[in-house]
C-alpha positions, 0 to 999 in steps of 0.5 A: 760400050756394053751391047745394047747401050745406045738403044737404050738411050744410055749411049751414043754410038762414039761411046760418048755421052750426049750432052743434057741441059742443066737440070736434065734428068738422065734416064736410069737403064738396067743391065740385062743378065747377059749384058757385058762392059767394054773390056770386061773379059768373061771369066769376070761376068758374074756366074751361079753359084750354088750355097749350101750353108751349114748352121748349128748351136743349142737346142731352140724350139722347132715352131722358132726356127721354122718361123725365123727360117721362114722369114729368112727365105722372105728376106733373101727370095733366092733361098731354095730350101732349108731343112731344120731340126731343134739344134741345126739347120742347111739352107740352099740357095743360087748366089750370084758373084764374080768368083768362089771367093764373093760367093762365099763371103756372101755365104758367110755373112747371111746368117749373122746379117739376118739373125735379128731380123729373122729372129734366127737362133744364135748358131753358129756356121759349121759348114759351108759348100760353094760350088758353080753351076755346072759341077752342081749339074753334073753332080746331079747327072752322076747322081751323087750330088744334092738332090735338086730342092724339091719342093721349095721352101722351109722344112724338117730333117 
């Protein structure tokens, strides 16, 4: 049982669910951040990842890319920041996956998934950079990683 269940009304304390009358609604519950399943170990919770996703093609007029970024960021509301010129792109953003290996796919899709409807250019993905949490902090601390994305929101290079 995740903690927290039974007070949520999802759960009886055996683990069992509580019988309902034909026709009865369940009661839907969400699943705070922190929350785990039973035998779910922690390596397994999902984590942070920080996406810097890398894009470039043909020359594209700058107020159409700005615009298409701009939605993009409306579209997927983790978008940090995204720096721009006429011929490529580097958008940054908080992924949340079990692993590397989801948080990567996800990266990998975004731009071609959205690209009709933001209206993004046709680029192409010419670089990709996930790294967790705490080694995108401690870049920072060091003083050699990205800088933090200030301010937010959509940008020339």
């Amino acid at each position: 049982m995740r903690p927290g269940a039974a007070a949520r009304g999802g759960v009886s304390g055996a683990g069992v669910a509580p019988s309902r009358a034909a026709g009865e609604e369940r009661a839907l519950t969400s699943v705070s951040a922190g929350d785990r399943y039973e035998g779910e170990r922690p390596e397994e919770a999902p984590r942070l990842w920080h996406v810097t996703l890398s894009v470039s093609g043909d020359e594209a007029p700058l107020k159409e890319v700005r615009r298409a970024l701009e939605q993009l960021a409306h579209d997927h509301p983790f978008l940090l920041t995204s720096r721009y010129a006429g011929d490529h792109a580097e958008i940054r953003y908080w992924e949340e996956a079990r692993d590397l290996h989801d948080a990567a796919a996800v990266a990998l899709r975004l731009w071609g998934e959205h690209r009709q409807t933001a209206g993004l250019p046709p680029w192409e993905i010419v670089g990709l950079e996930v790294i967790d949490r705490p080694t995108y902090h401690q870049r920072i601390a060091e003083g050699y990683g990205p800088l933090p994305a200030t301010p937010v929101g959509v940008h020339p290079f």
